[in-house]
C-alpha positions in Angstrom: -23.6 -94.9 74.7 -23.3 -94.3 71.1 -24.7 -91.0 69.6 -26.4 -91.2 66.7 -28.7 -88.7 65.1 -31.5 -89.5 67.3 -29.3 -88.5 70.0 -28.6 -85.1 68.2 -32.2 -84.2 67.7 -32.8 -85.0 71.2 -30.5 -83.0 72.6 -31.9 -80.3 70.0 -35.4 -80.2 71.2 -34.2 -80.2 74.9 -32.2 -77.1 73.9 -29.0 -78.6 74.7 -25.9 -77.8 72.5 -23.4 -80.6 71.3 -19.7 -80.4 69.9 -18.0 -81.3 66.8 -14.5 -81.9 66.2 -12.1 -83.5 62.8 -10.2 -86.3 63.5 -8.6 -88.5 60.9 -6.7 -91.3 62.6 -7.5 -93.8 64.9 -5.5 -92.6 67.9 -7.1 -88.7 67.8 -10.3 -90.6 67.1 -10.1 -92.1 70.2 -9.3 -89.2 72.5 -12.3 -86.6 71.1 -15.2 -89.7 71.3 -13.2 -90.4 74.9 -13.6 -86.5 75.9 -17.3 -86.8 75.2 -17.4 -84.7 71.9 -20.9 -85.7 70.5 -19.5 -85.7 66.2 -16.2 -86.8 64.6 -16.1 -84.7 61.3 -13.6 -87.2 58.7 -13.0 -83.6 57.1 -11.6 -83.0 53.7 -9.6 -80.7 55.8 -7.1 -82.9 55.8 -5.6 -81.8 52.8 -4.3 -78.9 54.1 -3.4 -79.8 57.8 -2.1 -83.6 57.1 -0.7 -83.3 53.2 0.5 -79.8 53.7 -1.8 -78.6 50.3 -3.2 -74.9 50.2 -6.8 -76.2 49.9 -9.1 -79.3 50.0 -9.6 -79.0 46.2 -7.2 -81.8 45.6 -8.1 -85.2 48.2 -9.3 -87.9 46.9 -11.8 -90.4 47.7 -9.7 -93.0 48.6 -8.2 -90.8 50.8 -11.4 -90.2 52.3 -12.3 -93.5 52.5 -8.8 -94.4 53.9 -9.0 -92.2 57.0 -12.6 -92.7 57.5 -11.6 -96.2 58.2 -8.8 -95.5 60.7 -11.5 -93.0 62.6 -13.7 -96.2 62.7 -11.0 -98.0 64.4 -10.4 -95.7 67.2 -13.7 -94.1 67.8 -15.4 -94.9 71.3 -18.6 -94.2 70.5 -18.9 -90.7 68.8 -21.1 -90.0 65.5 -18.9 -90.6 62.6 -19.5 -87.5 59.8 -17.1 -88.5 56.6 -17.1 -85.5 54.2 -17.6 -86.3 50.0 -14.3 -84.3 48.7 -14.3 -82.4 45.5 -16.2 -83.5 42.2 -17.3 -87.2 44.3 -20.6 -85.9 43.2 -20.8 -85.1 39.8 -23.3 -87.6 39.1 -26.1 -90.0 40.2 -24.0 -92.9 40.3 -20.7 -91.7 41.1 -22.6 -90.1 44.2 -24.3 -93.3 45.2 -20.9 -95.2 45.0 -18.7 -93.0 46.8 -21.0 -91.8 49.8 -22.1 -96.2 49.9 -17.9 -96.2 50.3 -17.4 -94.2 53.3 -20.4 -95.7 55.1 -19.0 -99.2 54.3 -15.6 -97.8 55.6 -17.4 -96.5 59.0 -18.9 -92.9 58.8 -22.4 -93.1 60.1 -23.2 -90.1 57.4 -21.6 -88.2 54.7 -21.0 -84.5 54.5 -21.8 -82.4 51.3 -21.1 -78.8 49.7 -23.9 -77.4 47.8 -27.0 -75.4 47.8 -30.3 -75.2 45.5 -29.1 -77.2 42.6 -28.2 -80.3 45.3 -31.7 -80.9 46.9 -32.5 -84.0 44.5 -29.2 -85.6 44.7 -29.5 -84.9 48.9 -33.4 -86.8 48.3 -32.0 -89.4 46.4 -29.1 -90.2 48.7 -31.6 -89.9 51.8 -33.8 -92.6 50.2 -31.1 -94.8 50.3 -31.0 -94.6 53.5 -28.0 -92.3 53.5 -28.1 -89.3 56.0 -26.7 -86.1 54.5 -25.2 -83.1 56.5 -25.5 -80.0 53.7 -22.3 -77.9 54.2 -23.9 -74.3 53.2 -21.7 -70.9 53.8 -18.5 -70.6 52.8 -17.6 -73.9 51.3 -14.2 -74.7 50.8 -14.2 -77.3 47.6 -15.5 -73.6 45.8 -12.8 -71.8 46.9 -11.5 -70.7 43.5 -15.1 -69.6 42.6 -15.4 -67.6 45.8 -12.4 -66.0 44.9 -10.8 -66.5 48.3 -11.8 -67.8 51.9 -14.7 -65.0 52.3 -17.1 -64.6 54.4 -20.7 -65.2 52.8 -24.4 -63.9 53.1 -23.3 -60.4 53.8 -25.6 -58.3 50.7 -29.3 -58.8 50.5 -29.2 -61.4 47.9 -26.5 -63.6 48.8 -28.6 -63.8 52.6 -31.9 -64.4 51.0 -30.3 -67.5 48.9 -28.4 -69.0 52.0 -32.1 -69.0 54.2 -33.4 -70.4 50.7 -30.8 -73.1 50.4 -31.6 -74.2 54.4 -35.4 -74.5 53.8 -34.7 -76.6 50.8 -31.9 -78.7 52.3 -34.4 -79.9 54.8 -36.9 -80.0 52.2 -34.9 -82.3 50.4 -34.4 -84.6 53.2 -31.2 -83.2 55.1 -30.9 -84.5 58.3 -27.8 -81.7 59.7 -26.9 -78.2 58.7 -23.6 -77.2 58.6 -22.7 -72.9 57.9 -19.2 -71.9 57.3 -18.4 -68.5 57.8 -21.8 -66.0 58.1 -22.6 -63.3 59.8 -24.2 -64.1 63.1 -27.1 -62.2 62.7 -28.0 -64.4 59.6 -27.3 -67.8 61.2 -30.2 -66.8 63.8 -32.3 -66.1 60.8 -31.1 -69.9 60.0 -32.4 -70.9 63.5 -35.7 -69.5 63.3 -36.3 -71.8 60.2 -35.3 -75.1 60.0 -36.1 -77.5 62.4 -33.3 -80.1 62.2 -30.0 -79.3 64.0 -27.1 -76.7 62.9 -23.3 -76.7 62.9 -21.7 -73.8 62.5 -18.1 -72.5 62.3 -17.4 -69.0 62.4 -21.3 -68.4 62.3 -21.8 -67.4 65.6 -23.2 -68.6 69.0 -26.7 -69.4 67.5 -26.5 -72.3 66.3 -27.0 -75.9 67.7 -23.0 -76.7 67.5 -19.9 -76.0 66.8 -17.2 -77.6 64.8 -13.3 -76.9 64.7 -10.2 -77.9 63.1 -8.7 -80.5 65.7 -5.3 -79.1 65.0 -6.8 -75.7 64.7 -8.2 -75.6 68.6 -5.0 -77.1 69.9 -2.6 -74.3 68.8 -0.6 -76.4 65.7 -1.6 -74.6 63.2 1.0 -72.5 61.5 0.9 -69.0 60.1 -2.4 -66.6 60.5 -5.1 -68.5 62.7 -8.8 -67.5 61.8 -11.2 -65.2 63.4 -13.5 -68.0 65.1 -10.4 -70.4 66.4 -9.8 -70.3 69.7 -6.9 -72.3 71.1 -8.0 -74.4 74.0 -4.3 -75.7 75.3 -4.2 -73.3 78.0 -7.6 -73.9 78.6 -7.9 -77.6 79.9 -5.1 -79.4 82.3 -2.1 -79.0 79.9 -2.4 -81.9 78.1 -4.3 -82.9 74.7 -7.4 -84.6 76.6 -7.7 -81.8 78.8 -7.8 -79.3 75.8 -10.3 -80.8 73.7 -12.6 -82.1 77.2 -12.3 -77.8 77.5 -13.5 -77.1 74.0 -16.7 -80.1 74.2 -17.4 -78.4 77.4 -17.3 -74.7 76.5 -19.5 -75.6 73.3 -22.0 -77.8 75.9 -22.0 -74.3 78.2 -22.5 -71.6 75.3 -19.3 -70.5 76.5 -17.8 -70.9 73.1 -18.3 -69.3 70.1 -17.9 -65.2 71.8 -19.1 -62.3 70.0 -15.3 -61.5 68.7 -15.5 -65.0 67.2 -18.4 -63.9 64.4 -18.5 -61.8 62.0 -21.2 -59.1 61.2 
């Protein structure tokens, strides 16, 4: 059965979690949808763990586009999430071109990084019948602004702004929420009010989903591995399917995300 967002906010409103995972070739593709992982994120993400680069700053859209389509080609029946890299939408036009591109090349929706000053251009897509997942938190393409990969909504103000930027997301037409690194007490204050479903990474258990690196969960990634990664190799039957089939069902349980996963 394919998923598609209907599935998602049916599996919300029965209190069900679901899984994410990145894939961005055909072959991966294949074995997450096969293991039963609900999303394929076509992250920008793989600037860093395909090309090698120290942040996502520098794909392209045709990159995007490219790898979107190999996902297509392998994907067995998973919700396809293609992610708009860095300055794809700096205007009305160039927005509308590049998120038409990766549905034409097979993402069933198009990931975004941006709070308050986005909710038009996330109306304006919507009515184009283009659903949008908002990418709120700590979002990579602003790295340089952040000043580093830091954890976000910790003060008064910064917390206030992030529940702000969720109400107007769905406001504005959102139909996911995606938080990147908050504390978890704020992503239950996320919970408590929007009414569309929530992806989080390194937000806690709270949410409706989690998402990982693929490469992250399996144990490839070199150098320092992040608070919320867990590796999941040991986890399954030794081998690749049985890892990731361990991390869909450890997200389905609420078994994944634990406490030393979050920050507070």
């Amino acid at each position: 059965m394919n998923i598609t967002l209907s599935t998602l906010n049916k599996l919300k409103s029965e209190g069900q979690k679901f899984s994410c995972l990145t894939a961005y070739d055909a072959t991966f593709a294949n074995v997450v949808s096969s293991a039963g992982v609900e999303v394929i994120l076509v992250g920008d993400s793989l600037g860093m763990v395909l090309q090698g680069k120290d942040s996502t700053v520098p794909v392209t859209m045709d990159e995007m586009v490219y790898h979107t389509e190999c996902v297509r080609r392998g994907n067995q029946g998973s919700l396809i999430m293609a992610d708009m890299p860095f300055m794809s939408c700096s205007n009305d036009e160039q927005t509308y071109e590049n998120a038409a591109r990766l549905m034409r090349a097979g993402g069933h929706m198009v990931k975004v990084e941006g709070g308050a000053w986005f909710t038009n251009t996330i109306s304006k897509l919507t009515e184009r019948g283009i659903p949008v997942c908002v990418h709120l938190g700590l979002t990579p393409q602003s790295v340089n602004k952040f000043g580093g990969y830091k954890v976000q909504g910790r003060d008064e103000a910064t917390r206030e702004a992030l529940l702000k930027d969720s109400i107007d997301a769905e406001k504005a037409g959102a139909a996911i929420l995606l938080y990147e690194c908050i504390p978890s007490c704020l992503m239950e204050e996320v919970m408590a009010s929007v009414s569309i479903p929530v992806i989080g990474i390194g937000a806690g258990p709270a949410s409706d989903a989690q998402v990982l690196v693929l490469h992250d969960m399996l144990g490839a990634t070199p150098g320092k591995v992040a608070k919320f990664v867990h590796n999941f190799m040991p986890d399954g039957d030794g081998s690749i399917q049985g890892a990731i089939s361990a991390y869909h069902q450890a997200v389905k349980n609420g078994d994944f995300p634990k406490p030393e996963h979050g920050f507070e």
